[in-house]
C-alpha positions as CSV (number, residue, x, y, z in Angstrom):
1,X,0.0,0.0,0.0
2,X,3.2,1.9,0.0
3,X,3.6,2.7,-3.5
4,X,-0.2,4.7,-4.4
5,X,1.0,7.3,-1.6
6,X,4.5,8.0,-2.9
7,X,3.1,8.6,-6.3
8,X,0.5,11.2,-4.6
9,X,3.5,13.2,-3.4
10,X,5.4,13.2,-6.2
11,X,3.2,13.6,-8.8
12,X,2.4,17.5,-8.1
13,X,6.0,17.8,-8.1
14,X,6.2,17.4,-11.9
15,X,2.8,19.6,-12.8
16,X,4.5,22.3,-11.0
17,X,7.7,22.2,-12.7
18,X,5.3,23.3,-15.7
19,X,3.9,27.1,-13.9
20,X,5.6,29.4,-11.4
21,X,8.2,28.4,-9.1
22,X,6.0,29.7,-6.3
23,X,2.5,28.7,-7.8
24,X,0.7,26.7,-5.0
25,X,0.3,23.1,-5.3
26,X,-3.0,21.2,-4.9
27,X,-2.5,18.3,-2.4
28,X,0.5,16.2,-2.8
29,X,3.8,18.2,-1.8
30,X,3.2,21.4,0.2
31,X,3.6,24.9,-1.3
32,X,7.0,26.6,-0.2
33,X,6.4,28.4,3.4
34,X,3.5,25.4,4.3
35,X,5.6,23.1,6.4
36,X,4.4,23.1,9.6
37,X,7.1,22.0,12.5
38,X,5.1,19.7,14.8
39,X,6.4,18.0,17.3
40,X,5.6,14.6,19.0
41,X,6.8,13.3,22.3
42,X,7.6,9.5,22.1
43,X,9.3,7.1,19.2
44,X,6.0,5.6,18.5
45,X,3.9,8.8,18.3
46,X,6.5,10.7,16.3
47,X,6.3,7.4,13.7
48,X,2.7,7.3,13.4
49,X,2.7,11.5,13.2
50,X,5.6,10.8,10.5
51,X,3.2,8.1,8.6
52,X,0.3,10.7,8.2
53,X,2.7,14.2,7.6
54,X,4.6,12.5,5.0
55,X,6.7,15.3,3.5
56,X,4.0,18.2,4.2
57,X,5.4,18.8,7.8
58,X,8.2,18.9,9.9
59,X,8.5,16.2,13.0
60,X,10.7,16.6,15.7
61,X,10.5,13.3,17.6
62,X,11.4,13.7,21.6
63,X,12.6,10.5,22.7
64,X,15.2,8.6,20.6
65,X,15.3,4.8,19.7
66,X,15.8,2.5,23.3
67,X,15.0,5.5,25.5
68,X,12.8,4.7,28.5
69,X,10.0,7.7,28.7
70,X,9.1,7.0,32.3
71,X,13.4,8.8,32.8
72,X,13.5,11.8,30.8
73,X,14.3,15.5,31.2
74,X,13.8,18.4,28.6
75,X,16.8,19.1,26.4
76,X,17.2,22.7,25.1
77,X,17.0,21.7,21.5
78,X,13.2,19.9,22.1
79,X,12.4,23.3,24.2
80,X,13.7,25.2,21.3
81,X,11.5,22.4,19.0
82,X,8.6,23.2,20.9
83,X,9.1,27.2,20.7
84,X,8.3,26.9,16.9
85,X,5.9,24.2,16.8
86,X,2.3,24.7,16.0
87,X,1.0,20.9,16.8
88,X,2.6,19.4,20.3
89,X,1.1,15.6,20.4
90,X,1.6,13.9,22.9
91,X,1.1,10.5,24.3
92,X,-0.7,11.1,27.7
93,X,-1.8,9.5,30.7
94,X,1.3,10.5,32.7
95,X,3.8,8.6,30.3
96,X,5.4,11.9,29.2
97,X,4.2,14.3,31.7
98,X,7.4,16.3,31.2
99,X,5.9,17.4,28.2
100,X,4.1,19.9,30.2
101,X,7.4,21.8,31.7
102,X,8.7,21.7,27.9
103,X,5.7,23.7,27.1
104,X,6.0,26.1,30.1
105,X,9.8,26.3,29.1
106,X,9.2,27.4,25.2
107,X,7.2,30.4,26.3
108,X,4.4,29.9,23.3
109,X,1.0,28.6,22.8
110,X,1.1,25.8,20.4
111,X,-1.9,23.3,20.0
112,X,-1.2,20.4,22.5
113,X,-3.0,17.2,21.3
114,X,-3.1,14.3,24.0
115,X,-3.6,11.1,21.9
116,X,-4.4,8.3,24.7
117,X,-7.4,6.9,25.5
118,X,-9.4,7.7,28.4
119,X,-9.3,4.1,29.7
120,X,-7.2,1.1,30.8
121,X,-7.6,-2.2,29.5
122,X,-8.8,-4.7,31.5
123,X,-6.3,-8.1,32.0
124,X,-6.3,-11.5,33.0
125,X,-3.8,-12.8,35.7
126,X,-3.1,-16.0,35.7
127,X,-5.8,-18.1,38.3
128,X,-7.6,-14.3,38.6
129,X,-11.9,-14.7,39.3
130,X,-13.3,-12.4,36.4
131,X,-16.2,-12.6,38.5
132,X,-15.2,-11.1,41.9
133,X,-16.9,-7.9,41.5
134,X,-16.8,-7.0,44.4
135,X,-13.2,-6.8,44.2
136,X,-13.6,-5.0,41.2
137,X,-15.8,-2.2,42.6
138,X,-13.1,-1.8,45.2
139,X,-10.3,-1.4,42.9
140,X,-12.2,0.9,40.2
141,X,-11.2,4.3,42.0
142,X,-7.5,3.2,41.6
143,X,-8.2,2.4,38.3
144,X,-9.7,5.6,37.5
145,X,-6.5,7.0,39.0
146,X,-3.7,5.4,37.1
147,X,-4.5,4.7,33.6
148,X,-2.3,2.1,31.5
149,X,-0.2,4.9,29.8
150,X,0.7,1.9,27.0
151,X,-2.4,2.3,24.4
152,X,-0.3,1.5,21.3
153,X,-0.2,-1.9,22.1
154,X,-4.2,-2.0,20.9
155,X,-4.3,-1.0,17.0
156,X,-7.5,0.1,17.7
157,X,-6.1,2.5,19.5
158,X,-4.0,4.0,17.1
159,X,-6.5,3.7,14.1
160,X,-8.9,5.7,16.3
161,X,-5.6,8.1,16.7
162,X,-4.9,8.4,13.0
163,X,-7.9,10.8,12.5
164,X,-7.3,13.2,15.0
165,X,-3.5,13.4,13.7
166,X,-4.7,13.8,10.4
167,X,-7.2,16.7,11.1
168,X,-4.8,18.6,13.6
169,X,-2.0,18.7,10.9
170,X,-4.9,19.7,8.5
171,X,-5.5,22.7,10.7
172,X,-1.7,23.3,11.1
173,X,-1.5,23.3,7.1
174,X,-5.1,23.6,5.0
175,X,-2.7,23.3,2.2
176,X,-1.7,20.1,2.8
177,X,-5.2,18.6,3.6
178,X,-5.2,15.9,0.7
179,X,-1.6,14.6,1.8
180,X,-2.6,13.9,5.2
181,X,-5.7,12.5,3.8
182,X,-3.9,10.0,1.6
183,X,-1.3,9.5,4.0
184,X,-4.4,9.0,6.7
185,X,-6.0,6.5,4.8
186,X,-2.8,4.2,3.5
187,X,-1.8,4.4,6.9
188,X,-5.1,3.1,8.4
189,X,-5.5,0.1,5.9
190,X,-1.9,-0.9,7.3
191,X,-3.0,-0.3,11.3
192,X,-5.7,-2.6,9.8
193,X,-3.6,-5.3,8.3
194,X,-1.5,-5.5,11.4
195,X,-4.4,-6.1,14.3
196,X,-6.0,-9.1,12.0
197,X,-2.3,-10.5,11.0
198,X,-1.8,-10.8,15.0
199,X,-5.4,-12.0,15.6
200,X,-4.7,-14.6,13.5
201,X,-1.2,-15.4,14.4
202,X,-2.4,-15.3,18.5
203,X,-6.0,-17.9,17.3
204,X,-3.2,-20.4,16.3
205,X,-2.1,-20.7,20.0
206,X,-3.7,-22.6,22.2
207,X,-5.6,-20.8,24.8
208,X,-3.8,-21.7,27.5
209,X,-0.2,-22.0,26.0
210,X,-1.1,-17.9,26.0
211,X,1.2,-16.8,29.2
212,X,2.9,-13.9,29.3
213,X,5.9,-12.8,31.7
214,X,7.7,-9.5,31.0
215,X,10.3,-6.9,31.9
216,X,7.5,-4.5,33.3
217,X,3.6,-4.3,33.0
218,X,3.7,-2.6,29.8
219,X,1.4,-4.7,27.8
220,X,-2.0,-4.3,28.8
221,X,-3.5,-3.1,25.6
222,X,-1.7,-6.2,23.6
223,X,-2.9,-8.7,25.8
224,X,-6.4,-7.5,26.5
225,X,-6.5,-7.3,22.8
226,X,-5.7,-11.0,21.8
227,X,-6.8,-12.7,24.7
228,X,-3.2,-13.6,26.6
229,X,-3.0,-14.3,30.4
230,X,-0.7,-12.0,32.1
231,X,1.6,-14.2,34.3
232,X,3.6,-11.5,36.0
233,X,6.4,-9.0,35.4
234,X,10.3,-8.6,36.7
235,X,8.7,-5.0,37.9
236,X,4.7,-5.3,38.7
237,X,4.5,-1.5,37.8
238,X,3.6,0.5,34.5
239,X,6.9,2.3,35.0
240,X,10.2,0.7,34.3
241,X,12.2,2.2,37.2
242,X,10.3,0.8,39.9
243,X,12.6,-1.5,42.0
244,X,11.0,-5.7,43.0
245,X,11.5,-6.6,46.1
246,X,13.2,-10.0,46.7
247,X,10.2,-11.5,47.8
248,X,8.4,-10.5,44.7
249,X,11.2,-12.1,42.3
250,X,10.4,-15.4,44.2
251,X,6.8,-15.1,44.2
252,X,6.9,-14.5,40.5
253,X,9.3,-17.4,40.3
254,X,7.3,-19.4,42.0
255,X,4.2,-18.7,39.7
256,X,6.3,-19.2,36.5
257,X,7.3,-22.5,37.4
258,X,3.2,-23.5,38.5
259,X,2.3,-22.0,35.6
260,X,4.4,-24.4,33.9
261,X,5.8,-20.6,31.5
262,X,8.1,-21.4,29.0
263,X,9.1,-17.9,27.8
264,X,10.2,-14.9,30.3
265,X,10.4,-11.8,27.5
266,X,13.1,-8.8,28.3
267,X,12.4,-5.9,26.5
268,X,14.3,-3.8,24.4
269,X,14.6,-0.7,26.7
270,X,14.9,-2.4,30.0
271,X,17.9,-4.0,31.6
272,X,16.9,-7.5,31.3
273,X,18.8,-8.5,34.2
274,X,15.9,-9.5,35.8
275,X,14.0,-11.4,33.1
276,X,17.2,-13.3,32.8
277,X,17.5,-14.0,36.5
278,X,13.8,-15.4,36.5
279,X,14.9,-17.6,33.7
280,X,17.4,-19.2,34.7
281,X,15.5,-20.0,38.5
282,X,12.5,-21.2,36.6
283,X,13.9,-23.0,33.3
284,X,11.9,-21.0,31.1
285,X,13.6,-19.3,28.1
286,X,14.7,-15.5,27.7
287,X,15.7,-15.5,24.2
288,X,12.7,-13.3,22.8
289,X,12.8,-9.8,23.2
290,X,10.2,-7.2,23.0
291,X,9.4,-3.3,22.2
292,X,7.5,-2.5,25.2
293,X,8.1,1.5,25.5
294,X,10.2,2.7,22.9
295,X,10.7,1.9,19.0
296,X,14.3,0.4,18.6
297,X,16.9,1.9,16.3
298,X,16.8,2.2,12.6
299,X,17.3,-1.0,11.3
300,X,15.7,-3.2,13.6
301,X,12.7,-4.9,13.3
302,X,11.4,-2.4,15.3
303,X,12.2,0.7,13.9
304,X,8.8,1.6,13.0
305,X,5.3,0.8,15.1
306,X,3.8,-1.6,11.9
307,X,7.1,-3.2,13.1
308,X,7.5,-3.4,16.8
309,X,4.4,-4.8,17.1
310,X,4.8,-7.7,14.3
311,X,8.2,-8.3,16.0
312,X,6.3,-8.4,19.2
313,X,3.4,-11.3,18.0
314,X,6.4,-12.9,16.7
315,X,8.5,-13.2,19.4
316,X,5.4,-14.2,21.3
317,X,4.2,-17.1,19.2
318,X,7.7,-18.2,19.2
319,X,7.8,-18.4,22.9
320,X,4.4,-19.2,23.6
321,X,5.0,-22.6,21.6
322,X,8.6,-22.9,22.3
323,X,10.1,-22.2,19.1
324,X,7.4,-24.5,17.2
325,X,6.0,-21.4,15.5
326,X,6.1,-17.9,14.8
327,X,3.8,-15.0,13.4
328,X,4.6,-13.3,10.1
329,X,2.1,-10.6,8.8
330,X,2.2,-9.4,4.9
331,X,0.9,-6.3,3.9
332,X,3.1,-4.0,6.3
C-alpha cells in the first residue's frame, strides 16, 4: 500500500515544474512556506505522526530509539522544538508528563494534542476470578486513577488516533489537507492489516499455552486485545524504574514454574537482568525480546510501530510454543 502514496507526493512535483516556481500546489507536496514543524513526544507517536505528515510537515521526535519515557528530562533543542511548533502531540496518561514543563519552558502557545485513551484495558492474571466484583468495585477508583499509559499496544487505538493526527495537521496546514488524507488513509488500511495479521497469528495458540511474563507491565492493551493471560512481570508496575522486592522475584518465580511458562520476555529498553535472572531460577527461556516502550533503532525490526508490534506477536508465538511457531504478517 506503500507505493499509491508515494506517487501522490510526487506527482504535483512534476505539474508544478510546468507554472511558477512559487504557484501553490494542490495536495501532494506542500507549497513553499506550508511546512508546519510539529512535534511529538515519544518514538512511536513521532512514527505514526511521520506516517500521516509524510513530506508536508516537519517532525521533531522527543525521545530517541531504546529510551525509557518513564526517565526523561527536557533538552534545550526539544524546548527550542517546541518554541516553533504549531502541533505538540503527545502520548498522555502520565507517560510523558514532562511534556508539560517543555511547554511552560518554550514560552508559546502551540496546539497540544493528548492522543491516549481515556481508559485502561482490562487483563487476565493467571488463576484471577473475572467474576469477583466486588473486588472490582473496590479497585475501580484506583483504576480511574492510574490509567495504562501503553495504548499502542491495541491497534485500535492507534486507528482511532490516525484521525485526529490527520485533522490537527490539517489545521496546522489547510494546504496540505489531501496529503494527510492519503497518508491517513494508507496508513489506516496498514494499522488494519496488522491487528488481524496478529489476531490470526495469537487464534493459532492454544488458549492456554497464552502466558505472558515481561520486563515490566507494559502490555496491557496487547494482551487485552488478543486474549493472553498476564503471568507477572520482573517489575509489577507501568513504570520501568520501579525496583521488586526479593520477595516479589520469588513469588513470581514461583508462579512461573506452577504456571508451567516457557518464555520470560526482556524488552528492548529495559535491563533485562531481571527477566534473565527469572529464567534461569524457573527453566523457562529469555531468548525473545520485545518493544514495550520505545521503538528500537533504525534498522531493527522495530524501527517503525507496523514493526514493533509484528516483532512483538512474533516473538510471542515463538515463545508461547517454544520455538514451534512464529507470526509473520504481509501487507506491512
Amino acid at each position: 500500500m506503500r507505493k499509491p502514496v508515494a506517487l501522490l507526493l510526487t506527482l504535483p512535483l512534476l505539474f508544478a515544474a510546468c507554472g511558477g516556481e512559487d504557484d501553490p500546489v494542490a495536495g501532494g507536496a506542500p507549497a513553499r512556506g506550508e511546512r508546519p514543524v510539529v512535534v511529538a513526544s515519544t518514538t512511536q507517536l513521532g512514527d505514526i505522526v511521520r506516517q500521516v505528515a509524510g513530506d508536508a510537515a516537519e517532525v521533531h521526535q522527543v525521545l530517541q530509539a531504546n529510551s525509557d519515557p518513564h526517565d526523561y528530562e527536557p533538552r534545550p533543542d526539544d524546548v527550542k522544538a517546541v518554541a516553533g511548533a504549531k502541533v505538540v502531540f503527545e502520548s498522555g496518561n502520565e507517560l510523558d508528563h514532562w511534556m508539560e514543563e517543555m511547554v511552560e519552558q518554550a514560552g508559546t502557545k502551540p496546539t497540544e494534542v493528548a492522543i491516549a485513551p481515556d481508559h485502561t484495558p482490562h487483563t487476565v492474571a493467571a488463576g484471577e476470578d473475572e467474576h469477583h466484583e466486588e473486588e472490582a468495585a473496590e479497585g475501580e477508583e484506583h483504576a480511574e486513577s492510574e490509567f495504562d499509559p501503553h495504548w499502542w499496544h491495541d491497534p485500535r487505538n492507534v486507528a482511532a488516533a490516525v484521525p485526529v493526527i490527520r485533522d490537527e495537521l490539517t489545521k496546522a496546514a489547510p494546504g496540505n489537507a489531501d496529503t494527510f488524507r492519503a497518508n491517513a488513509d494508507a496508513y489506516l488500511k496498514k494499522v488494519q492489516t496488522l491487528d488481524q495479521g496478529i489476531e490470526t497469528c495469537m487464534s493459532q495458540v492454544p488458549e492456554a499455552e497464552r502466558k505472558l511474563v515481561t520486563s515490566h507491565d507494559a502490555f496491557g492493551y496487547f494482551t487485552a486485545r488478543y486474549g493472553i493471560t498476564v503471568v507477572g512481570a520482573a517489575t509489577p508496575s507501568n513504570s520501568a524504574q520501579a525496583q521488586p522486592s526479593a520477595g516479589e522475584l520469588a513469588e513470581l518465580a514461583a508462579v512461573v514454574r506452577r504456571e508451567r511458562v516457557k518464555a520470560i520476555f526482556p524488552e528492548s529498553s529495559v535491563n533485562p537482568e531481571l527477566a534473565k535472572t527469572i529464567a534461569r531460577q524457573t527453566g523457562a527461556k529469555a531468548d525473545y525480546v520485545l518493544y514495550g516502550d520505545s521503538l528500537g533503532p533504525e534498522g531493527s525490526p522495530g524501527a517503525t510501530y507496523l514493526g514493533m508490534e509484528a516483532a512483538n506477536a512474533d516473538a510471542m508465538v515463538k515463545g508461547f510454543t517454544g520455538d514451534a511457531q512464529g507470526c509473520s504478517i504481509a501487507g506491512l
